[in-house]
N, CA, C and O atoms as a CHARMM CRD file, in Angstrom:
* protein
*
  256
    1    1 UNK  N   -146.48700 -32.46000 -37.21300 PROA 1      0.00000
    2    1 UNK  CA  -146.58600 -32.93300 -35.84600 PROA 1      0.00000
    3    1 UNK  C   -147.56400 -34.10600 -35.78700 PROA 1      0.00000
    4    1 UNK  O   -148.72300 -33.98300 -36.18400 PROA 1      0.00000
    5    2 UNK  N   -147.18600 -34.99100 -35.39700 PROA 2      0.00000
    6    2 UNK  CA  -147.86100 -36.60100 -35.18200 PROA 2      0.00000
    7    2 UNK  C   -148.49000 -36.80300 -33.67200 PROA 2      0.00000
    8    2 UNK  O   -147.92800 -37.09300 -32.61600 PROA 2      0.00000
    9    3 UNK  N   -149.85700 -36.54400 -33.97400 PROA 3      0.00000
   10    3 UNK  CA  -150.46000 -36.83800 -32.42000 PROA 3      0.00000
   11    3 UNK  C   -150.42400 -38.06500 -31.82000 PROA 3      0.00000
   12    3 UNK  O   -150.00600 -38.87600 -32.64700 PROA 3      0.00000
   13    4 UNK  N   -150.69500 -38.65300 -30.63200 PROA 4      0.00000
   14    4 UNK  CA  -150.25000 -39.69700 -29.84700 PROA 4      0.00000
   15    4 UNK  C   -151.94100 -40.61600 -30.56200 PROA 4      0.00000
   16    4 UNK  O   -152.93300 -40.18600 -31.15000 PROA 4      0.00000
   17    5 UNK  N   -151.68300 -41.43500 -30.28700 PROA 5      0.00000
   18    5 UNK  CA  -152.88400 -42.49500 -31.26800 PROA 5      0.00000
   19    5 UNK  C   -154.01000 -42.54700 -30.16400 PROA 5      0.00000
   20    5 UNK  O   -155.20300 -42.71300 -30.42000 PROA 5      0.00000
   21    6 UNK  N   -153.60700 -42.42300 -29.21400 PROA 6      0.00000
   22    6 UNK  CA  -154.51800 -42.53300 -27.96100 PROA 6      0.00000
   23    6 UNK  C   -155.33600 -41.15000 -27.31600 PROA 6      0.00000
   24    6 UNK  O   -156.17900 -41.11300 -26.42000 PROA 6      0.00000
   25    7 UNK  N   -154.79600 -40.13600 -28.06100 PROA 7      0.00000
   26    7 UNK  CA  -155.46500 -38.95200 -27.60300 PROA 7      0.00000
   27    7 UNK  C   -156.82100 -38.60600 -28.16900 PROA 7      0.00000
   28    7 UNK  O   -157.12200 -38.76200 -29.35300 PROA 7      0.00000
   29    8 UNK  N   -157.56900 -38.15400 -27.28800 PROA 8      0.00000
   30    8 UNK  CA  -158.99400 -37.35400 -27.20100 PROA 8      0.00000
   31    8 UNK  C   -159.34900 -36.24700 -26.71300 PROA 8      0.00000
   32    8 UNK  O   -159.25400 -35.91100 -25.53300 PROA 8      0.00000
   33    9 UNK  N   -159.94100 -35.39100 -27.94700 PROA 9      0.00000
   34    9 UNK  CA  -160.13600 -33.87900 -27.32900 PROA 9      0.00000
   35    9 UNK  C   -161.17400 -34.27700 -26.15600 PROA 9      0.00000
   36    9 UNK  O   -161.82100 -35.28300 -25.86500 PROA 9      0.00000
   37   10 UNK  N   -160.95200 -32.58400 -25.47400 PROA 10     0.00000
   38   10 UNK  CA  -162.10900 -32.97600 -24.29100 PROA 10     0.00000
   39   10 UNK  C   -163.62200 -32.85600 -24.62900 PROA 10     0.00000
   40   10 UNK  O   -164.54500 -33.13000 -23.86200 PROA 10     0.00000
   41   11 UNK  N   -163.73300 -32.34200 -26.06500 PROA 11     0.00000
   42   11 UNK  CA  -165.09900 -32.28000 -26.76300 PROA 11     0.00000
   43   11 UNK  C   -165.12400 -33.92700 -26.55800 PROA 11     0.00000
   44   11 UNK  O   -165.41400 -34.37200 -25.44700 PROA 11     0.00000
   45   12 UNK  N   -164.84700 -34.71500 -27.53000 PROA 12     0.00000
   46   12 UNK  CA  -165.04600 -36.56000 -27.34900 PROA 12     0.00000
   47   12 UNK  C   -165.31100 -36.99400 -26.17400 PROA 12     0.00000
   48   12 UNK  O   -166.30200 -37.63200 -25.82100 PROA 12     0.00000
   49   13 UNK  N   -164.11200 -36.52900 -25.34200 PROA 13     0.00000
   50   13 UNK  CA  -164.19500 -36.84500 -23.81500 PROA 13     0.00000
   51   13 UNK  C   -165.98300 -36.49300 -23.42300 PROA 13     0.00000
   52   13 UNK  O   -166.77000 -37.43900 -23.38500 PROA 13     0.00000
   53   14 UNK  N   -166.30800 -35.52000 -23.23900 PROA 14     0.00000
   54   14 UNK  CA  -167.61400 -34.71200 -22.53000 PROA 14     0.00000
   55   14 UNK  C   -168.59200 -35.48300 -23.92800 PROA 14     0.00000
   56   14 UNK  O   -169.54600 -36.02300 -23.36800 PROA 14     0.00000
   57   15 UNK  N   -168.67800 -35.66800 -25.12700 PROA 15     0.00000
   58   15 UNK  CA  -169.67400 -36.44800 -25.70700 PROA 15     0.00000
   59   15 UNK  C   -169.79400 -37.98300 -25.36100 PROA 15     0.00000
   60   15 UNK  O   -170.89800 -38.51300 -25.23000 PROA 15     0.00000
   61   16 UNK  N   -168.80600 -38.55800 -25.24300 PROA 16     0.00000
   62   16 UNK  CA  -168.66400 -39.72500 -24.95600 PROA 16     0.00000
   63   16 UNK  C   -169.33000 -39.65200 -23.29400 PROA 16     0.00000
   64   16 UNK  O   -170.43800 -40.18400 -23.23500 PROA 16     0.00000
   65   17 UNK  N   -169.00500 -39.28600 -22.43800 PROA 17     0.00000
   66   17 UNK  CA  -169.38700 -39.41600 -21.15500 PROA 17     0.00000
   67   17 UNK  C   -171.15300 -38.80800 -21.12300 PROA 17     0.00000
   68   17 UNK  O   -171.82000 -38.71800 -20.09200 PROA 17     0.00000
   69   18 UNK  N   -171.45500 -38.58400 -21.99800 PROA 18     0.00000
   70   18 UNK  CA  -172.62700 -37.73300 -21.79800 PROA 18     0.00000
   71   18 UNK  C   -173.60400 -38.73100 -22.49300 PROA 18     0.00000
   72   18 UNK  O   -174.66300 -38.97500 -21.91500 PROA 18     0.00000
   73   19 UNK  N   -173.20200 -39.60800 -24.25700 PROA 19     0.00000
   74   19 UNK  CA  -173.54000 -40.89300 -24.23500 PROA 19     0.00000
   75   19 UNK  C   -173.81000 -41.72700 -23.00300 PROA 19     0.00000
   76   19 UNK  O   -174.76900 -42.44900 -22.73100 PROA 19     0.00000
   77   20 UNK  N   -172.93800 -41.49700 -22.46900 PROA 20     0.00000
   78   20 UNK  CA  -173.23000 -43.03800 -21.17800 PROA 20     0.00000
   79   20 UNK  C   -173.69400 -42.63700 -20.57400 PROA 20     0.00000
   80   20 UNK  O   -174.54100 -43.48100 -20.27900 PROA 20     0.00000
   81   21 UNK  N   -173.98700 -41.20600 -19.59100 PROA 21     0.00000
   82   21 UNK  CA  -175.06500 -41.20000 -19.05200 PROA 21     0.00000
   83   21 UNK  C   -176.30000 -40.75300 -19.74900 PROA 21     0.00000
   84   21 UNK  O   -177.29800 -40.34900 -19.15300 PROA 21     0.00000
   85   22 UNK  N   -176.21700 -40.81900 -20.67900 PROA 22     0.00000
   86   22 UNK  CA  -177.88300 -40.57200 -21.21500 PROA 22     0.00000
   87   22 UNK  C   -177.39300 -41.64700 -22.37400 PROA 22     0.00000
   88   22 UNK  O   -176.26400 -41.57400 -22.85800 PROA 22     0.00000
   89   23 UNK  N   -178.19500 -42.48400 -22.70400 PROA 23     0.00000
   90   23 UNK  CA  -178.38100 -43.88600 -23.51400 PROA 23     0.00000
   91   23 UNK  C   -179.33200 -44.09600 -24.11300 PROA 23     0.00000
   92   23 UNK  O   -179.62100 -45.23800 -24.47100 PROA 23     0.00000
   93   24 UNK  N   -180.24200 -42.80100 -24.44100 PROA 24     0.00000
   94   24 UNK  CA  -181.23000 -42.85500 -25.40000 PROA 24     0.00000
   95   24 UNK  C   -180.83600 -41.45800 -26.05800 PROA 24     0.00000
   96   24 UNK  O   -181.79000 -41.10000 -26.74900 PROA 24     0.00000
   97   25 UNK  N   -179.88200 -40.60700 -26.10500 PROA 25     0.00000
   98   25 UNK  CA  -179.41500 -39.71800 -27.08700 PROA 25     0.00000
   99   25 UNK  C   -179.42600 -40.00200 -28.74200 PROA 25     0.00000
  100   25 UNK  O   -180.02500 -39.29100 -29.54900 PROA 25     0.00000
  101   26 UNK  N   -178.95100 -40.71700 -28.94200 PROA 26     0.00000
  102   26 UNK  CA  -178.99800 -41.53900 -30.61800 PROA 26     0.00000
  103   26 UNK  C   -180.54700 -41.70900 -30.94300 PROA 26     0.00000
  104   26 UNK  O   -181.03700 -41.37000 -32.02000 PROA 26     0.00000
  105   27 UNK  N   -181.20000 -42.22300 -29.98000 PROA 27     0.00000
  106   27 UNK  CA  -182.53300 -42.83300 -30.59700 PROA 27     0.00000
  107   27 UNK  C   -183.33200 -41.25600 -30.92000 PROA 27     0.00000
  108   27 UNK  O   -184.16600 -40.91900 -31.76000 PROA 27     0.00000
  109   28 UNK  N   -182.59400 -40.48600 -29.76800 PROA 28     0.00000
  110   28 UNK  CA  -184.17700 -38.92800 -29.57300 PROA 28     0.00000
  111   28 UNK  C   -183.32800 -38.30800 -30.71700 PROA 28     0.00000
  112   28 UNK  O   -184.00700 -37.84800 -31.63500 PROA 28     0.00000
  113   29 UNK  N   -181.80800 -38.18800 -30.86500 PROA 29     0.00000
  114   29 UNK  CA  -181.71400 -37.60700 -32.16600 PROA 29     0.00000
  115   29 UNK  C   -182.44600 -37.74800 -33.40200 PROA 29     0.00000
  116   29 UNK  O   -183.02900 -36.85500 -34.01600 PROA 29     0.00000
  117   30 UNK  N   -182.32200 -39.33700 -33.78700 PROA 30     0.00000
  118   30 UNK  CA  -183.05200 -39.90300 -34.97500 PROA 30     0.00000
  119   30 UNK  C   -184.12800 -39.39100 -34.95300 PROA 30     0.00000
  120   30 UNK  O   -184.31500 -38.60400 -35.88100 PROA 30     0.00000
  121   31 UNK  N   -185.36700 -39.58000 -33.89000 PROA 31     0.00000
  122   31 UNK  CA  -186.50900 -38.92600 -33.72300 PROA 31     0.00000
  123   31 UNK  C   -186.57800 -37.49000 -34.40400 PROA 31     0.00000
  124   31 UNK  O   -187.28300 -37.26200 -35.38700 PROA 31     0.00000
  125   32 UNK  N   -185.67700 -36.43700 -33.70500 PROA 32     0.00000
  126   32 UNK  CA  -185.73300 -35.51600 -34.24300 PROA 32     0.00000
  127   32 UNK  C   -185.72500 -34.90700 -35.98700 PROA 32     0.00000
  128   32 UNK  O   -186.43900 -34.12300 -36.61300 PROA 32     0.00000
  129   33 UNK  N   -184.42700 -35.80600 -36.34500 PROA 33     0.00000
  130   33 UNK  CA  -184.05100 -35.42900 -37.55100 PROA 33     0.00000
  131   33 UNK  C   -185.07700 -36.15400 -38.42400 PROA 33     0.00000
  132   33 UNK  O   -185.22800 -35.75600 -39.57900 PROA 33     0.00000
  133   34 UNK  N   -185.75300 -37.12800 -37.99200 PROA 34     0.00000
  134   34 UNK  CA  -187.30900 -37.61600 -38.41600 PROA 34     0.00000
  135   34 UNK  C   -188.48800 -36.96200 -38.45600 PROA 34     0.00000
  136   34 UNK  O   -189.57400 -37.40100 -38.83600 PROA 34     0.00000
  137   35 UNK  N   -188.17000 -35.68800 -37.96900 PROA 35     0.00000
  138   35 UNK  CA  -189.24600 -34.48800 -37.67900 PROA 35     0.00000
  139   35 UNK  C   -189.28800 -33.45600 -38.76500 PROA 35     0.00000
  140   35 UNK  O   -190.36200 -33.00800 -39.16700 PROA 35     0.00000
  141   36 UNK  N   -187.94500 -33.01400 -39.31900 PROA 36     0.00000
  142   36 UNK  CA  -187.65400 -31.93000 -40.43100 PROA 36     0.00000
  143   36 UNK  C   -187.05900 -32.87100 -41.30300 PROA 36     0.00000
  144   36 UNK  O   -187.38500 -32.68600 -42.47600 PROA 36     0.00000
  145   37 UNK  N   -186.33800 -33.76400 -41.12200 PROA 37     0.00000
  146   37 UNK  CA  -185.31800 -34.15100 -42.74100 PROA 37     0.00000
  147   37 UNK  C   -185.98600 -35.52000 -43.10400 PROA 37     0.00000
  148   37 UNK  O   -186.46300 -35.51900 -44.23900 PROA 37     0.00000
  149   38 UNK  N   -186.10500 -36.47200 -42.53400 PROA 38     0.00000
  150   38 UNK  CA  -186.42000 -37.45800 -43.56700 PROA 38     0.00000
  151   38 UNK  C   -187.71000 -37.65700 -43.56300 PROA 38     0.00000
  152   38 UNK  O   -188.34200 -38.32600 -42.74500 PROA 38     0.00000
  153   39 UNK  N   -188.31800 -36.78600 -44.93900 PROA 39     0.00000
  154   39 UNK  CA  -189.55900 -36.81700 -45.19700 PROA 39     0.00000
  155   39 UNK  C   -189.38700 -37.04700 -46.83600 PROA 39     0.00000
  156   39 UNK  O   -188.57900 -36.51100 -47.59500 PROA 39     0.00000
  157   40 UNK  N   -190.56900 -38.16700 -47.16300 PROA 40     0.00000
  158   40 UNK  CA  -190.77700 -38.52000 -48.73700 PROA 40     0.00000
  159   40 UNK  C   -190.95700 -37.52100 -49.54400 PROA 40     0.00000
  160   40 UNK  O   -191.99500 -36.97800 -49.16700 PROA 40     0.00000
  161   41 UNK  N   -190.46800 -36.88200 -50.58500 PROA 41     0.00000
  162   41 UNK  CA  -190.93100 -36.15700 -51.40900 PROA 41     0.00000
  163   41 UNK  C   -191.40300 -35.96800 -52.93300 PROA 41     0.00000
  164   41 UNK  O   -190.78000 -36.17800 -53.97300 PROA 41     0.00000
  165   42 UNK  N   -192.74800 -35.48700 -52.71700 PROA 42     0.00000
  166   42 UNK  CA  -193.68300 -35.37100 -53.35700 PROA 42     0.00000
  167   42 UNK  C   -193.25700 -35.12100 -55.09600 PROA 42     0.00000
  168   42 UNK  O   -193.59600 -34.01900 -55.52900 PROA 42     0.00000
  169   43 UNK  N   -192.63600 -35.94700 -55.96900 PROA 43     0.00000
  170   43 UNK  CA  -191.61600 -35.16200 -57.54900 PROA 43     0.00000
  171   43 UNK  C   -192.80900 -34.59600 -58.04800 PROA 43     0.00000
  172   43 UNK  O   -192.59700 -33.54100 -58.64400 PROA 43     0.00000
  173   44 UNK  N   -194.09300 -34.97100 -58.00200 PROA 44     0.00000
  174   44 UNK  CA  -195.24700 -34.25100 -58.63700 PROA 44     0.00000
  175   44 UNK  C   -195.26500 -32.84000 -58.31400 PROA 44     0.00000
  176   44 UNK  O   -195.05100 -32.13900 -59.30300 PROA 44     0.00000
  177   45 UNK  N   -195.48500 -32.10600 -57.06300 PROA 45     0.00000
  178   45 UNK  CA  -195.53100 -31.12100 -56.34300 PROA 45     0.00000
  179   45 UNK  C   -194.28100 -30.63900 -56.56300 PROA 45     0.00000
  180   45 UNK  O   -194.53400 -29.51600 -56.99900 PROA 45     0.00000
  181   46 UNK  N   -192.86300 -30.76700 -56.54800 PROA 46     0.00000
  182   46 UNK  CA  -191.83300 -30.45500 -57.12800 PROA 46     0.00000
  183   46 UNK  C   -191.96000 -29.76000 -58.25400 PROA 46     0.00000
  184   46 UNK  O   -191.90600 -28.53700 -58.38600 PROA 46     0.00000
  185   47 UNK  N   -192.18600 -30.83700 -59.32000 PROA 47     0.00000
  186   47 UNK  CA  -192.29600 -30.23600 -60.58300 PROA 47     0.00000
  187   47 UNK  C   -193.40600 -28.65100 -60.92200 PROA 47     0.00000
  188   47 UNK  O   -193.28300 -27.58800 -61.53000 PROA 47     0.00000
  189   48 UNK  N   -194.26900 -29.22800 -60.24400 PROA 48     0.00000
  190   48 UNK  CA  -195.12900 -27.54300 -59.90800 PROA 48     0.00000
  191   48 UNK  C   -194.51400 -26.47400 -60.02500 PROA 48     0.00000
  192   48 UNK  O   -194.35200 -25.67300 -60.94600 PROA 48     0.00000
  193   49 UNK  N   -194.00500 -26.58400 -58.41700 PROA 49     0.00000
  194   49 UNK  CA  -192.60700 -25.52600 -58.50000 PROA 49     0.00000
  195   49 UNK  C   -192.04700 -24.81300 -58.69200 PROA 49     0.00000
  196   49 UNK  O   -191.84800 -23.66200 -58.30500 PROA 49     0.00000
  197   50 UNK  N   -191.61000 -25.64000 -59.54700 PROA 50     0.00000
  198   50 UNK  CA  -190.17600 -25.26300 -60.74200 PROA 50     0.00000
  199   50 UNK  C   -191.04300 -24.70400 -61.89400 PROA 50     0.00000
  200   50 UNK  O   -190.64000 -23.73400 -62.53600 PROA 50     0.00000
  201   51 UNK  N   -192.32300 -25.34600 -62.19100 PROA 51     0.00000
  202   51 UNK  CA  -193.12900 -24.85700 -63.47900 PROA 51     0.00000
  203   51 UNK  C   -193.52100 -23.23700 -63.00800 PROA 51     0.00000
  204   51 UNK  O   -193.49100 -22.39900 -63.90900 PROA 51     0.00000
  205   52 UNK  N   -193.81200 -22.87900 -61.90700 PROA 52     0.00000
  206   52 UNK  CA  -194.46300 -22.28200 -61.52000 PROA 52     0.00000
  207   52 UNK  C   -193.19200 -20.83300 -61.22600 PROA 52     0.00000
  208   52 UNK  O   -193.54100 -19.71400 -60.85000 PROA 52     0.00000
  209   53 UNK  N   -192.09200 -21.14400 -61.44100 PROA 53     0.00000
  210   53 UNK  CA  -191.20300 -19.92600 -60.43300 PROA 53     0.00000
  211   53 UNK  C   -191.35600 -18.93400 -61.45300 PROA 53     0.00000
  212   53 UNK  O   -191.78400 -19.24000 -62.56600 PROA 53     0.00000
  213   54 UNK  N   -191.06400 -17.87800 -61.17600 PROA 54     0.00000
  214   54 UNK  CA  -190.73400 -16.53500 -61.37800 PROA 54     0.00000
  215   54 UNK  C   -189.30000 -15.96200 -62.30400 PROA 54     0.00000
  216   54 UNK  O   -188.51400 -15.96400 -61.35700 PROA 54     0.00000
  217   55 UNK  N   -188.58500 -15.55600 -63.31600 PROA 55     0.00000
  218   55 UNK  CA  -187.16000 -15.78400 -62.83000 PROA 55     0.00000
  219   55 UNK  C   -187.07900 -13.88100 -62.05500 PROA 55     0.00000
  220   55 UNK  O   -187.72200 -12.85500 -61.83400 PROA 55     0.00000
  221   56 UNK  N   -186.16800 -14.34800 -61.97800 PROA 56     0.00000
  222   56 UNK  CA  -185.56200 -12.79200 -60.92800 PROA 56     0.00000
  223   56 UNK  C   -185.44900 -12.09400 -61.77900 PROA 56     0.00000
  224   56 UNK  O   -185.40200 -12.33000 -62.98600 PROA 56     0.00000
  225   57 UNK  N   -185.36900 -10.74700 -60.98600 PROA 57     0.00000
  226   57 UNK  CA  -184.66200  -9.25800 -62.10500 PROA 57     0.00000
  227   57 UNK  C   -183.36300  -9.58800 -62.19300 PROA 57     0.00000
  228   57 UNK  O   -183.16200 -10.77300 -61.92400 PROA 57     0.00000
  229   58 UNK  N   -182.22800  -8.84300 -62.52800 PROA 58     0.00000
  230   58 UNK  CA  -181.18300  -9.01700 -62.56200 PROA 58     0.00000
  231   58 UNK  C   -180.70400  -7.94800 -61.10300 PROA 58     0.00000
  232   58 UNK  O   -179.56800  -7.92700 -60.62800 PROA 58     0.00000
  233   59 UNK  N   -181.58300  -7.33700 -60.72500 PROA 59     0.00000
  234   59 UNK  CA  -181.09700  -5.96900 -59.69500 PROA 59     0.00000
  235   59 UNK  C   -182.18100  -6.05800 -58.98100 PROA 59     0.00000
  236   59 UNK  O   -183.08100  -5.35200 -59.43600 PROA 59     0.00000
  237   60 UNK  N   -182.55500  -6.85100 -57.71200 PROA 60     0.00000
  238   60 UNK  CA  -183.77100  -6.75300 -57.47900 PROA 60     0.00000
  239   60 UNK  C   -184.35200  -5.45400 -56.68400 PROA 60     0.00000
  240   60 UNK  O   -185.53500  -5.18900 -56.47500 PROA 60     0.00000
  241   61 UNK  N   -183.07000  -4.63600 -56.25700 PROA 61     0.00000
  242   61 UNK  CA  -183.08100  -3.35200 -55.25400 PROA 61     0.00000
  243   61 UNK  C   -183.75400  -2.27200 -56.19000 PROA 61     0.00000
  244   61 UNK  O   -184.49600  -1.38800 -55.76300 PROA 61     0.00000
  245   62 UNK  N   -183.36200  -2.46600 -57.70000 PROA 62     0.00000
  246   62 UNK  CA  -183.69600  -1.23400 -58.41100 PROA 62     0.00000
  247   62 UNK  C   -185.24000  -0.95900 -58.89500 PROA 62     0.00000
  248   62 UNK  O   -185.91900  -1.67600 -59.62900 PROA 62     0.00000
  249   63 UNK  N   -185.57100   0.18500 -58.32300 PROA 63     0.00000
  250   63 UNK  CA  -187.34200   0.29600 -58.01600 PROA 63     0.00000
  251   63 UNK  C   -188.05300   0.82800 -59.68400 PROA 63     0.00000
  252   63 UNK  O   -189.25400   1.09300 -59.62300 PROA 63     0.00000
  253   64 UNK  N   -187.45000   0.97100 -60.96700 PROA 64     0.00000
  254   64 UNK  CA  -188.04700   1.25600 -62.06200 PROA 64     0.00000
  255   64 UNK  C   -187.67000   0.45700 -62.53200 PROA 64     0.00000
  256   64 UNK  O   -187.95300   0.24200 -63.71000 PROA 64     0.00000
């Protein structure tokens, strides 16, 4: 089945209209995802880490 080239769910519809009335959405997103995800990371402190882990049991439930 071949959709019409011009169609938009009403999700697009209601994002798109919600863009235009709010016109700083994009910028406060970026902000956000500038808050938890794009942060420099430290390969020194990394490597720690990894030097530092544990490995697992194979069963970690089993108490002997």
């Amino acid at each position: 089945m071949i959709m019409a080239q011009h169609y938009e769910s009403a999700i697009t519809q209601f994002i798109k209209a919600y863009k235009t009335s709010h016109p700083d959405t994009e910028k406060r997103q970026l902000e956000g995802r500038a808050l938890l995800w794009d942060k420099q990371q430290d390969t020194e402190q990394l490597e720690q880490f990894k030097a530092a882990r544990v490995p697992q049991k194979p069963y970690v439930y089993q108490t002997n």
